[in-house]
N, C-alpha and C positions, 0 to 999 in steps of 0.2 A: 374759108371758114371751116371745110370737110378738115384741111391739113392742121391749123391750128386744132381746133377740137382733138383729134389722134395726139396732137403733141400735150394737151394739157390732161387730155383722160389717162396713157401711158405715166407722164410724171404724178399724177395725183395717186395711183395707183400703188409705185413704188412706196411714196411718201405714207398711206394711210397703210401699207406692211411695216414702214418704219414706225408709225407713232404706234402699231398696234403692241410692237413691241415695248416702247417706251412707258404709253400709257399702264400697261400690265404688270411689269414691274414697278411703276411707281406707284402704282395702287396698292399692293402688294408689302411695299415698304411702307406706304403711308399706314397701313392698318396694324403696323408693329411698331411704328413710333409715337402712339398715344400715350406714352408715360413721359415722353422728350418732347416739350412742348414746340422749341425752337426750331429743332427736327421736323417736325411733326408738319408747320405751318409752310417751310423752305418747302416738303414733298408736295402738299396742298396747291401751292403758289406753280409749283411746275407741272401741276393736273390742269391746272388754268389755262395755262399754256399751250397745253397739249390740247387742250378741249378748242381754243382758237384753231391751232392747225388745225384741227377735226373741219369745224367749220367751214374754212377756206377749203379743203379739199376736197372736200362735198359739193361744194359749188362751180368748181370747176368741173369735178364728175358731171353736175347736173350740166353744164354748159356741153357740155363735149360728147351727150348722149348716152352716158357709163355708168352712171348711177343704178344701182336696185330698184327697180320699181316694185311697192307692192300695189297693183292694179286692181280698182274692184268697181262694179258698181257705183256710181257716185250721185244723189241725189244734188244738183250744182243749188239749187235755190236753197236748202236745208244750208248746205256749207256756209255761203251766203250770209243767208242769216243768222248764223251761228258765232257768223266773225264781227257782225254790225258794233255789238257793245265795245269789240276790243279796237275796232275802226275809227269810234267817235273818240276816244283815250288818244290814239296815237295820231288824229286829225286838230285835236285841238277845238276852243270853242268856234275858230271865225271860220271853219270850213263845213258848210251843210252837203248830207250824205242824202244824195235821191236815188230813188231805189224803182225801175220797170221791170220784174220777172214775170217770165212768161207763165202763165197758169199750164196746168199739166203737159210741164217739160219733163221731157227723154231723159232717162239715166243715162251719163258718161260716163267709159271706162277709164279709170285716170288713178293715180293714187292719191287719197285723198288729203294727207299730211304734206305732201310735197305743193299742192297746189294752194295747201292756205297758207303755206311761206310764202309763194310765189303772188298768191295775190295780196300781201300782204307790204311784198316789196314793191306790187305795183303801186300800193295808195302811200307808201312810203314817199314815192317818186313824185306822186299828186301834190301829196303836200308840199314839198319842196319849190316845185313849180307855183308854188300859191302861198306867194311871205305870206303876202295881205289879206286872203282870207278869198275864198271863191265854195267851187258846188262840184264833188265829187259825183259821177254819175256812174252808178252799177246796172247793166244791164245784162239779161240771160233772153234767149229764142234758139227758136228749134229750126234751124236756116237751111235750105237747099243750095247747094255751089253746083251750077251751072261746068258743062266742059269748057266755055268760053271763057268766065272769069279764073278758072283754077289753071290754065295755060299762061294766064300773066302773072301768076304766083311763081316762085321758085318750091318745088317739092312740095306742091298741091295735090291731091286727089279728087275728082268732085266725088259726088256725093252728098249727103244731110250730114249735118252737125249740131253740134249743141253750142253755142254761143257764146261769150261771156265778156261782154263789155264795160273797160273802165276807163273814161273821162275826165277829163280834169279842164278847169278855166281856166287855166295856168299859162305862164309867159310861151309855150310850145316851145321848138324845136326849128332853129334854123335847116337848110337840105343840108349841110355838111354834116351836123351833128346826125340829122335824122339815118342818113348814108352808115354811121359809125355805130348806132346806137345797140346792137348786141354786140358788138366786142368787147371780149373779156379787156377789166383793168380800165376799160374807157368811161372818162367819165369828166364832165364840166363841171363838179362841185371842188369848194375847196380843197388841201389837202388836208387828211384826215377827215375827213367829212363824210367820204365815199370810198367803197372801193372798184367800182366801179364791175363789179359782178351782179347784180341784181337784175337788171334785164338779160344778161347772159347768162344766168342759172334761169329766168324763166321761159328763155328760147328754146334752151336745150331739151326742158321737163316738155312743152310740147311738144315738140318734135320728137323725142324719145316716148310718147305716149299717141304718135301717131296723127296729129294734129298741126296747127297751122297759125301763125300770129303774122299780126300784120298791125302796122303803126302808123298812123293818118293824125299830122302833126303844124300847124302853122305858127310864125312867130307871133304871138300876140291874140292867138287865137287858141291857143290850150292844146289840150292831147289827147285822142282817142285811141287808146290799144285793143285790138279784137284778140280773143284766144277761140279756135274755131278747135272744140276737143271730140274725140271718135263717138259717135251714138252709141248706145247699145240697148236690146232688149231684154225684156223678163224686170223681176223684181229688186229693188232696189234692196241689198242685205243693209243692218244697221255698221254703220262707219268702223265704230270702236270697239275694241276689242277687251276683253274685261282683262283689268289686272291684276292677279295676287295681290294681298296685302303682301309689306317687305318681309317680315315673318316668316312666311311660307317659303322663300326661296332654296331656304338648304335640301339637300338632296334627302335620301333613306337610303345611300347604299346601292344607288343602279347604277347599271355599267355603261359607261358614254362611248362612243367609237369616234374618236377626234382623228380626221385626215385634212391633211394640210401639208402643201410642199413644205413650206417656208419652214425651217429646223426650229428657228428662236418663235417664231409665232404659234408654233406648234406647241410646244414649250412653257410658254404663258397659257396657253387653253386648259393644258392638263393640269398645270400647276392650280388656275382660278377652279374646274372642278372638281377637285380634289379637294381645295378648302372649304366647296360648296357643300362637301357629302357625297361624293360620286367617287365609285372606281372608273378608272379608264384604261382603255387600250386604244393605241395609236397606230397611223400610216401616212405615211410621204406621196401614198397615190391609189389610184382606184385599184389596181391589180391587187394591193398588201390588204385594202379593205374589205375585199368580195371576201379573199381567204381568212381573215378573219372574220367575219361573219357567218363563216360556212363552220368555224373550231370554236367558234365562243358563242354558244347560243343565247347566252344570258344578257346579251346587248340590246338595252331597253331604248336607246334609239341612236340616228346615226347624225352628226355634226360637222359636216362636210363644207370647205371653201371652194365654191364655184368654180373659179379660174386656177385648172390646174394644167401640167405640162400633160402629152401626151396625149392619145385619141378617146380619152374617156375622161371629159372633166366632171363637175361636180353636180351637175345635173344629172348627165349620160350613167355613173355610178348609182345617185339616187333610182333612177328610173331602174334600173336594174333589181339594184336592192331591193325595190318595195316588189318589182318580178317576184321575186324569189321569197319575199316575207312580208306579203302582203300589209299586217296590220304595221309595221317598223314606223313610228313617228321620225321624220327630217326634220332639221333645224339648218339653214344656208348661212353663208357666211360672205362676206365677201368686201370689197372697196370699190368694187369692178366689174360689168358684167358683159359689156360686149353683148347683149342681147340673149345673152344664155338663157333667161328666164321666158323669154321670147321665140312663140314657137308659130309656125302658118302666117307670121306676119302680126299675129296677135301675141299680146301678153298674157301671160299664166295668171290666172287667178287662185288662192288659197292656199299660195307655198309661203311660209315661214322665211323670213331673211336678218340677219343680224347685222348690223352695218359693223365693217370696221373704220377706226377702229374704236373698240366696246368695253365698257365696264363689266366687272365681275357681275356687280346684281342686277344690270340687262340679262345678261348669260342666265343666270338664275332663274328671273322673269318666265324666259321664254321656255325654258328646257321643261318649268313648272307646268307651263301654261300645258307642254304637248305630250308630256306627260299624267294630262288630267288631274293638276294643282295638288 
C-alpha cells in the first residue's frame, strides 16, 4: 500500500502541474472568446474536462497521503449535522438515517472539507449496499485505544479519539472483497458506475490526518466503517471561512511575489494576476525570492508552491520571509505536499493553501481574503 500510494501521489502530482497549465490557459482564452459563441462553448467543454482530472487527481492525492491538508478544529457532531439534509437527498426515500452523538464531544483536528467528501462517499457506499432500502447508522464517542487493541491495528497509536461511525444493513462484504477494499480503482460496481476511489480517498484523508479506520463487514449482515480521528483541545474555531463577494476580487495595484519552479505554471500565475489588477515579480526558487524581497519592498504578499527543488522549499522560504517581515501575508500553492505543512508530527493550523490546479477567481478569492478584502 506505502509503494503504491508513492506511485499514485508522484503521477498525480506531475498531472495536477500539467492540468495547472492547461486549465490557465484555457481559462484565459475562454474569457476572450465571448463574442465566438462556438469557440467559446469548445474552451467551456474542455474546462469540464480539466475540472474531471482535477478530481481524479485529488483523490488519488488523498489516497496516497499528498494532498493539502487545511487542519483545524473540527466540532464532528456540528459537521454531522450539517450534512443530514444533503444525506437524506442522496439516500433516497427507503433508507432511514439514525443518528447516536455523543453529547459533549472533543474537537478533532481534521480538515473539515475533505472529511464531509469523505463521509459523504461513505453513505454513498451505504446506499448502494441497500437497493431495497435499510437504516444508515451515524455514530460519534470520545473512545480510549488501549496498547493492546492498537498493536493489532496496522499504524495505530493508542491513545483517546474521537470516533465516527457509519453503518449500513446493506448486503456486506465478502473477506476477499473486505481484504481489497482501500485499493485505489477497486471496486464491485458496475462499469461506469464506480471508480473505485472512494474508500481509498477516505483511507488516505485519515491516515494523512493522523488517524485510524477500520471496516467490520459480513455478507448479509451490512457494514460498519469506524474513522478513529486525532483529539484535540482548546476551542472549536467556526469551520468557514467568509467569502468575498465575486466583485471584490480584482486587485488595486499590489505587488504579488509569484515563486514557482515550474516556467509554464509560473507563467500562468503572473499572467491570471495581472488580469486580476496586481503587479508582479517572480522566482524559480527560494534563494531569487528572499533577494527580491530584500529590493522590492513594496511586495504586499508572498505566493509560493510548496514543493520546490533544493534545501528551502516553500514552507522553509515562507518561514523565513515572515523572519525577516513579520506582517508579509502567505498564500501556498501546491498539488503535493509530502507533509510540508506538517510539523512535530502535527499539522499546521491557519496557513492559506490554494490547491492546484486553480482558477483565476480562487486566486482572486484568496489573495482578497489576506490581503483584508
Amino acid at each position: 500500500m506505502q509503494a503504491i500510494g508513492q506511485l499514485t501521489g508522484g503521477i498525480a502530482h506531475d498531472f495536477n502541474n500539467l492540468l495547472a497549465v492547461i486549465m490557465g490557459n484555457l481559462e484565459l482564452l475562454h474569457e476572450q472568446l465571448t463574442a465566438q459563441p462556438r469557440l467559446h462553448e469548445l474552451a467551456q467543454q474542455a474546462l469540464k474536462a480539466v475540472d474531471r482530472g482535477t478530481h481524479l487527481t485529488r483523490r488519488l492525492l488523498a489516497f496516497s497521503r499528498h494532498q493539502p491538508l487545511l487542519a483545524q478544529s473540527t466540532d464532528l457532531n456540528k459537521l454531522v449535522f450539517g450534512m443530514l439534509e444533503l444525506m437524506r437527498r442522496t439516500l433516497g426515500a427507503t433508507i432511514h438515517i439514525h443518528t447516536a452523538l455523543a453529547e459533549e464531544l472533543p474537537p478533532t483536528l481534521v480538515d473539515p472539507d475533505q472529511l464531509e467528501s469523505a463521509l459523504l462517499n461513505l453513505v454513498i457506499n451505504a446506499r448502494d449496499a441497500m437497493p431495497r432500502g435499510g437504516e444508515l447508522t451515524l455514530k460519534t464517542a470520545d473512545v480510549l485505544i488501549e496498547e493492546e487493541y492498537a498493536a493489532q491495528q496496522a499504524d495505530m497509536q493508542p491513545g483517546r479519539y474521537v470516533m465516527l461511525v457509519v453503518g449500513d444493513t446493506g448486503l456486506g462484504m465478502t473477506p476477499q472483497v473486505l481484504e481489497r477494499a482501500f485499493e485505489p480503482f477497486f471496486t464491485t460496481k458496475e462499469t461506469g458506475k464506480g471508480s473505485g476511489l472512494g474508500l481509498s480517498m477516505v483511507y488516505g484523508l485519515v491516515k494523512q490526518s493522523g488517524g485510524h479506520i477500520v471496516i467490520q463487514s459480513q455478507p448479509g449482515q451490512g457494514t460498519q466503517i469506524k474513522l478513529y480521528l486525532p483529539m484535540v483541545k482548546g476551542p472549536v474555531p467556526a469551520m468557514a471561512e467568509p467569502h468575498p463577494a465575486d466583485g471584490s476580487i480584482q486587485g488595486q495595484g499590489e505587488t504579488i511575489l509569484v515563486v514557482e519552479d515550474d516556467a509554464e505554471v509560473r507563467l500562468f500565475a503572473v499572467n491570471a494576476l495581472r488580469g486580476l489588477g496586481y503587479q508582479t515579480v517572480q522566482a524559480a526558487d527560494a534563494a531569487i525570492a528572499l533577494q527580491l524581497l530584500e529590493t522590492t519592498p513594496e511586495i504586499a504578499l508572498l505566493f509560493t508552491d510548496i514543493v520546490m527543488p533544493g534545501q528551502m522549499d516553500g514552507v522553509k522560504l515562507a518561514t523565513e520571509a515572515q523572519r525577516r517581515y513579520p506582517d508579509l501575508p502567505v498564500l501556498y500553492t501546491s498539488g503535493y505536499t509530502e507533509h510540508a505543512l506538517i510539523g512535530n508530527g502535527h499539522q499546521v493550523e491557519g496557513v492559506d493553501v490554494l490547491l492546484k490546479p486553480y482558477r483565476k477567481a480562487d486566486l482572486g478569492k484568496k489573495i482578497r481574503l489576506l490581503l483584508g478584502g
